[in-house]
Backbone as JSON, one array per atom type, in Angstrom:
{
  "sequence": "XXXXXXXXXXXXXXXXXXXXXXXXXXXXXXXXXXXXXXXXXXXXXXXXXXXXXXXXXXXXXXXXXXXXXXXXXXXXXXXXXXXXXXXXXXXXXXXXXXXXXXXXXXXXXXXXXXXXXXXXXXXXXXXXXXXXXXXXXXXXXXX",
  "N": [[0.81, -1.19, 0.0], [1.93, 0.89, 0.65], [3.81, 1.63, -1.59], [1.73, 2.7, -3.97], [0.59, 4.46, -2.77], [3.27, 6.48, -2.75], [3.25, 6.58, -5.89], [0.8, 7.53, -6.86], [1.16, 10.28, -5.49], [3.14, 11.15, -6.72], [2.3, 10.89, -9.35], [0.12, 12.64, -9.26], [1.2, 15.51, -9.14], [2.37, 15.86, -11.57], [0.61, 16.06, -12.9], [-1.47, 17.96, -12.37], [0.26, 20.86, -12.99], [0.94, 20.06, -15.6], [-2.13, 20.31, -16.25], [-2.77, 23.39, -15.22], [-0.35, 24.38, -16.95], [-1.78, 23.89, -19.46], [-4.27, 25.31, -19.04], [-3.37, 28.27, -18.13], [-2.32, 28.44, -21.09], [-4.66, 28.37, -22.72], [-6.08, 30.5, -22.45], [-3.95, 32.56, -22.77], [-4.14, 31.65, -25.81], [-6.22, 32.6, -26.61], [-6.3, 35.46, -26.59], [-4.39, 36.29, -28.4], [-4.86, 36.3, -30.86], [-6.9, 38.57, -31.21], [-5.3, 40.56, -30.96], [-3.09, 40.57, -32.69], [-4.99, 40.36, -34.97], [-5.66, 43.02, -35.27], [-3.52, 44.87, -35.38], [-1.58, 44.35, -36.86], [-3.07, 43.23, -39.59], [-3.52, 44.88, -42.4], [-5.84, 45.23, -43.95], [-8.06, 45.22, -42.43], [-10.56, 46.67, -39.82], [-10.94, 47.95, -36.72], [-13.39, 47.38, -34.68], [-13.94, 49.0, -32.7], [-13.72, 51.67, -34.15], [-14.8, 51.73, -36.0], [-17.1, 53.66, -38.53], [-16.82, 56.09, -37.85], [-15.52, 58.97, -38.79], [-12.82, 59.41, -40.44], [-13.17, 56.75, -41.63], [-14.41, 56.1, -44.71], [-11.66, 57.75, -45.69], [-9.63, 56.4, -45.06], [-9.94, 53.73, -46.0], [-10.37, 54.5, -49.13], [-7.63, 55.48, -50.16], [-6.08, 53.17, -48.67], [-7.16, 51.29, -50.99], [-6.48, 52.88, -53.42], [-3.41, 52.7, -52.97], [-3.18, 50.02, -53.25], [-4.14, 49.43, -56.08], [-1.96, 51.09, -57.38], [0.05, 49.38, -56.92], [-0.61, 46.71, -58.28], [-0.14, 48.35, -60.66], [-2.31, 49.38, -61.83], [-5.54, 51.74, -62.46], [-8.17, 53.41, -61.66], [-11.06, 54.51, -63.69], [-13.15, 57.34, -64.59], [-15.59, 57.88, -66.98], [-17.39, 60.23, -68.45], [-20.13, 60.85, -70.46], [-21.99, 62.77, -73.03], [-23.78, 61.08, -74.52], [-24.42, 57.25, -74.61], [-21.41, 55.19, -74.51], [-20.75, 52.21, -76.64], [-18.95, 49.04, -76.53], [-17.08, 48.91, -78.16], [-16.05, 51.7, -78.27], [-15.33, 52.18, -75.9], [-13.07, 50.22, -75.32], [-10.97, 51.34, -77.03], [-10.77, 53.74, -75.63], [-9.3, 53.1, -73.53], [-7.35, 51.86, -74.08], [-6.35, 53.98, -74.98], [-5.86, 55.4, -72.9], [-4.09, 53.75, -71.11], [-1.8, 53.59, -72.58], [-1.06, 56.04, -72.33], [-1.08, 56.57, -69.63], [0.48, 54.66, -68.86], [-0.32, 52.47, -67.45], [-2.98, 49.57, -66.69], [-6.09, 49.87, -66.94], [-9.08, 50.98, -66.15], [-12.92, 51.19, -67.03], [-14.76, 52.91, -65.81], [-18.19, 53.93, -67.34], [-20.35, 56.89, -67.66], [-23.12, 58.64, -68.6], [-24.3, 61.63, -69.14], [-25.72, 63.83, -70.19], [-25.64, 67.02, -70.1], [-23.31, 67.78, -70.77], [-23.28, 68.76, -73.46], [-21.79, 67.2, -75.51], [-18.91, 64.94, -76.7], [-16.2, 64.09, -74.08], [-15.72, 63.53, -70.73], [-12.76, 62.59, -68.6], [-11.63, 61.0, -65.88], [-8.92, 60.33, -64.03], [-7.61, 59.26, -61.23], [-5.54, 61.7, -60.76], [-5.24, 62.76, -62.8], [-7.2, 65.23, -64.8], [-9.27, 65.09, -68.15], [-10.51, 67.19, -70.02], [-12.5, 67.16, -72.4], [-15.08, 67.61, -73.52], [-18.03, 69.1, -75.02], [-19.23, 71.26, -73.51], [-17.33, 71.96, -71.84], [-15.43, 73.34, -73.33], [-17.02, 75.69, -74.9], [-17.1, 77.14, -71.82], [-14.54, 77.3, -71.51], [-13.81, 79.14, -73.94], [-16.19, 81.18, -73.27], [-14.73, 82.28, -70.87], [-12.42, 83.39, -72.0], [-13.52, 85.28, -73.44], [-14.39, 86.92, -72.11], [-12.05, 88.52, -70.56]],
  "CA": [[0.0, 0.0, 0.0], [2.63, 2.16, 1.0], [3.99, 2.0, -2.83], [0.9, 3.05, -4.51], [0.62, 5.84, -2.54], [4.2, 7.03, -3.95], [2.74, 6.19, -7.09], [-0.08, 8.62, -6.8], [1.87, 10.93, -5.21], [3.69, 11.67, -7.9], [1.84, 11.5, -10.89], [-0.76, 14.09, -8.71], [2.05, 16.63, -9.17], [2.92, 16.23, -12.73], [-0.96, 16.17, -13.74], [-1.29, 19.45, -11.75], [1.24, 21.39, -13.21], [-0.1, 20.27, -16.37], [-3.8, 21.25, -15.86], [-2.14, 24.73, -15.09], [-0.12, 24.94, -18.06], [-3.35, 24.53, -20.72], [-5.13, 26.73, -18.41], [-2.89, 29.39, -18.92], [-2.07, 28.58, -22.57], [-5.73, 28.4, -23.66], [-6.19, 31.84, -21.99], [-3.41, 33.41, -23.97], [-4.07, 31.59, -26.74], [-7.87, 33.24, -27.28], [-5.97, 36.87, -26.38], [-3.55, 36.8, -29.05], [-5.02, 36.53, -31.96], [-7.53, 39.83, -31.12], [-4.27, 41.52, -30.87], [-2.5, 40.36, -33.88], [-5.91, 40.81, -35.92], [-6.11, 44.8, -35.45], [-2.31, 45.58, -34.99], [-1.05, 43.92, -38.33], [-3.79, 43.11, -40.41], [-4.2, 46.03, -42.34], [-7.12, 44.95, -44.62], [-9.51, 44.84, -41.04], [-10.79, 47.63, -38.91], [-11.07, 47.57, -35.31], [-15.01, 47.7, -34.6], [-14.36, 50.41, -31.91], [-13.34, 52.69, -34.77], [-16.4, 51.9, -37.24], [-17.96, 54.55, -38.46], [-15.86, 57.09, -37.28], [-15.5, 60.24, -40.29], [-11.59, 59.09, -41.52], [-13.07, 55.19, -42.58], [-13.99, 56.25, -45.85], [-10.61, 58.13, -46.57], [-8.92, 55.59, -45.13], [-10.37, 53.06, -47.25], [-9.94, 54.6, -50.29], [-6.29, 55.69, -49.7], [-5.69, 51.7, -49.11], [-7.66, 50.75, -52.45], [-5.05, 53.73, -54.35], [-2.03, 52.29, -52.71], [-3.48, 48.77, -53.6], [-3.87, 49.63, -57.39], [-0.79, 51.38, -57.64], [0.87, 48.57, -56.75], [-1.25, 46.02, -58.95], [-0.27, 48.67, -61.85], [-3.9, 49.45, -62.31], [-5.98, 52.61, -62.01], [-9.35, 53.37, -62.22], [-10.84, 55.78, -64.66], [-14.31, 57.55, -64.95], [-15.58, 58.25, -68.45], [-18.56, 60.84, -68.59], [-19.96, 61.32, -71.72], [-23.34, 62.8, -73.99], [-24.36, 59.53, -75.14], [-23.83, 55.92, -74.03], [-20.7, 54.13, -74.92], [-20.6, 51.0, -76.86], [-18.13, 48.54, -76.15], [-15.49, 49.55, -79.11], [-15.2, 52.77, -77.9], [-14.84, 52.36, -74.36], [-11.77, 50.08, -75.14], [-10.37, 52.78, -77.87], [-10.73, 54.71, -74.76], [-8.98, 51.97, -72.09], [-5.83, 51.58, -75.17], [-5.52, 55.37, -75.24], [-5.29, 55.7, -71.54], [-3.15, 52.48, -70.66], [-0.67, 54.29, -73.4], [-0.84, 57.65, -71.82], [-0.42, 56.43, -68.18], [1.45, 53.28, -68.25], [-0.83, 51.42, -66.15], [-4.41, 49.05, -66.99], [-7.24, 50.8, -66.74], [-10.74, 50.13, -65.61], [-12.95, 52.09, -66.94], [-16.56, 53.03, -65.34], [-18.91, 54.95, -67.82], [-21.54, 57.16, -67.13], [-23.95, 59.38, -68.9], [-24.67, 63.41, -68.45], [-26.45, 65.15, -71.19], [-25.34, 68.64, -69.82], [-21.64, 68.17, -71.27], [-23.35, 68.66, -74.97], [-20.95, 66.39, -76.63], [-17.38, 64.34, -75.99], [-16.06, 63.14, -73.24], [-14.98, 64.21, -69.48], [-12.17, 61.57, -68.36], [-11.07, 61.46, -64.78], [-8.3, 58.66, -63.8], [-6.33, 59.47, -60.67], [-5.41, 63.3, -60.15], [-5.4, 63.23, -63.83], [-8.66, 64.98, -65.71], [-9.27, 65.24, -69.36], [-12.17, 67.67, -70.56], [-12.94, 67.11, -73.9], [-16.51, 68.37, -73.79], [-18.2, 70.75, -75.59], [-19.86, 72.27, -72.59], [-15.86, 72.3, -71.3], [-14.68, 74.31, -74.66], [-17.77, 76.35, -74.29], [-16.48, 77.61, -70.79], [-13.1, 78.5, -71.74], [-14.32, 80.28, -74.77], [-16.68, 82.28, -72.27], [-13.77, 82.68, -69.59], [-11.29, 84.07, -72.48], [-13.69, 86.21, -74.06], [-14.21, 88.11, -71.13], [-11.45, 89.18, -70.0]],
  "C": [[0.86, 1.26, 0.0], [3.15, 2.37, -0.61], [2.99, 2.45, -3.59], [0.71, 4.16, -3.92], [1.35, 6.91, -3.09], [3.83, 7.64, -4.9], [1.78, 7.94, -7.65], [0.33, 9.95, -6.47], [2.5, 12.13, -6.44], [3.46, 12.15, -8.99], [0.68, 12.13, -10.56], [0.28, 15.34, -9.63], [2.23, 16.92, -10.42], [1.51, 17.16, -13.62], [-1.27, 17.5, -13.45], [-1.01, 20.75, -12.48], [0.69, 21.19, -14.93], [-1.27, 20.5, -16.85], [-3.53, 23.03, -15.75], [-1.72, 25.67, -16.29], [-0.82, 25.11, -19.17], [-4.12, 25.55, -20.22], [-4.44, 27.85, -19.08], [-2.32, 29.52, -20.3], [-3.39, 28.61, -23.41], [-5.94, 29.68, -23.34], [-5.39, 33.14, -22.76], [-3.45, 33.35, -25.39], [-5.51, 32.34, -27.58], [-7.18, 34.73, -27.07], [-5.12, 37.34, -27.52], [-3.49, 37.26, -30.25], [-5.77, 37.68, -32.37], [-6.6, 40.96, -30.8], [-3.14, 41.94, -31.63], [-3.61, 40.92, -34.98], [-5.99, 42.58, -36.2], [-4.64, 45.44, -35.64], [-1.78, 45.21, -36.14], [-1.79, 43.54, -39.44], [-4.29, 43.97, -41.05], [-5.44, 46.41, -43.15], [-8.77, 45.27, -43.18], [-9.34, 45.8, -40.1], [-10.92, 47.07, -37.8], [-12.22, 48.35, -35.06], [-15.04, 48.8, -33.71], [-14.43, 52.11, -32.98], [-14.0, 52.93, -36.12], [-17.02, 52.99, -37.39], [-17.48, 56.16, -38.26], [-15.31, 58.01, -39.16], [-14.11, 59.62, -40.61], [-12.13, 57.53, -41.91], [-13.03, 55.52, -43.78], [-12.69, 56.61, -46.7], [-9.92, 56.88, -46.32], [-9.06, 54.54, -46.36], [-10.31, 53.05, -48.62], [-8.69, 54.74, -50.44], [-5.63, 54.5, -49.62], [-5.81, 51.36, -50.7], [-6.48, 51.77, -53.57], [-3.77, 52.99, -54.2], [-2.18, 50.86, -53.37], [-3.38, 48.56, -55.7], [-2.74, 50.32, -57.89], [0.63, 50.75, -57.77], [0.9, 47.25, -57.54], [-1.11, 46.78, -60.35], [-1.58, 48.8, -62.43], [-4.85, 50.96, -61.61], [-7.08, 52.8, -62.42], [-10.28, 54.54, -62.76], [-12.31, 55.65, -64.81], [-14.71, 58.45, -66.21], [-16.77, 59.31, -68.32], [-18.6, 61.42, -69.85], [-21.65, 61.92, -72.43], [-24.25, 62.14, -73.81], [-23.43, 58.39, -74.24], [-22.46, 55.42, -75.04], [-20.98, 53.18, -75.48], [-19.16, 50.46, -76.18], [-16.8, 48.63, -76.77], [-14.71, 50.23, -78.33], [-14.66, 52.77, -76.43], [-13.31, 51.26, -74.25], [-10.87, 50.66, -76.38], [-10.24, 53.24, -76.35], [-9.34, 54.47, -73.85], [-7.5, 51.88, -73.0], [-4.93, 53.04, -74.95], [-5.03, 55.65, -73.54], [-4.38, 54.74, -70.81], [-1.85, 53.22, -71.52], [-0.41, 55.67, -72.84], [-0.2, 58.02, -70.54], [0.08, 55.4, -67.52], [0.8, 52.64, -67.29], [-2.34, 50.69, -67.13], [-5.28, 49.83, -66.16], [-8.66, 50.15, -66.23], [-11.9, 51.0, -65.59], [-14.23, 52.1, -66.5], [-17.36, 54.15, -66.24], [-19.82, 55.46, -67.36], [-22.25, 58.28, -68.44], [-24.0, 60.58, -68.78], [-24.96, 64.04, -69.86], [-26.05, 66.3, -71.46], [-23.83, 68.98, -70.41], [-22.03, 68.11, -72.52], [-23.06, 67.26, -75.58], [-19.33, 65.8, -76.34], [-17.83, 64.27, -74.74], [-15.2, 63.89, -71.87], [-14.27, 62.73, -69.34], [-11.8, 61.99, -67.1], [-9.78, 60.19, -64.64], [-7.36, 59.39, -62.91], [-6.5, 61.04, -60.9], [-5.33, 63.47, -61.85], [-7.35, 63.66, -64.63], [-8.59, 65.7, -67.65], [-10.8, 65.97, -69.81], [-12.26, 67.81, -72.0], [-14.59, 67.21, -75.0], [-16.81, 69.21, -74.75], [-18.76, 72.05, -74.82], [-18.23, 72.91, -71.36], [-15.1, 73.54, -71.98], [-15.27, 75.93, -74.58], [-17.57, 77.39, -73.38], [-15.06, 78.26, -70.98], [-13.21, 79.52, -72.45], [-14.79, 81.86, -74.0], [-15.65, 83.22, -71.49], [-12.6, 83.74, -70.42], [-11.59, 84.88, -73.28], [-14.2, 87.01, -73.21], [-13.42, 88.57, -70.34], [-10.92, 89.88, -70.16]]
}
């Protein structure tokens, strides 16, 4: 009897000590990853900071740095009339040649520019309107 006690004795202590150590390793292990997720992940907000007036810039400011880096920029066409599909890659050839990068282009519609084409892509804009021409005309015959 007296050896079984030993016995027990002993492997009490180890079991212990291990019960302890998952304790405190499952404890850090649920803490670490809610601390890795917000501090290096820079795709993922931290929900306290939802909503909050800089998300949008932020957000876009990523998506720029993201296409800049992907060689790709994205370009808004406004025009008269609707696009077909020719012209809008005529369009996507001339601007991939102009600014060394692939393009992507989003069309839209507006009546009020007469005729041609407003281009935006990036800090670059292209007015090629007639309600653009129009305006300068105005602006340089009165002064």
């Amino acid at each position: 009897m007296h050896k079984i006690y030993i016995t027990l004795k002993y492997s009490f202590i180890p079991c212990l000590l291990l019960l302890l150590g998952l304790a405190t390793t499952a404890v850090y292990g649920q803490k670490e990853p809610q601390y890795t997720q917000y501090m290096y992940n820079i795709g993922s907000f931290n929900p306290a900071y939802v909503g909050t007036v800089e998300t949008p810039e932020i957000a876009a400011l990523y998506n720029e740095l993201r296409a800049r880096a992907e060689g790709t920029i994205d370009a808004s066409v406004i025009s008269a009339f609707a696009l077909d599909d020719a012209q809008v890659n005529k369009l996507a050839k001339m601007l991939k040649k102009e600014l060394n990068r692939d393009v992507n282009i989003e069309s839209t519609v507006d009546p009020s520019i007469i005729g041609g084409v407003i281009i935006r892509a990036g800090d670059t804009v292209i007015d090629g309107s007639v309600a653009g021409r129009l305006q300068n005309l105005t602006s340089y015959l009165t002064r």
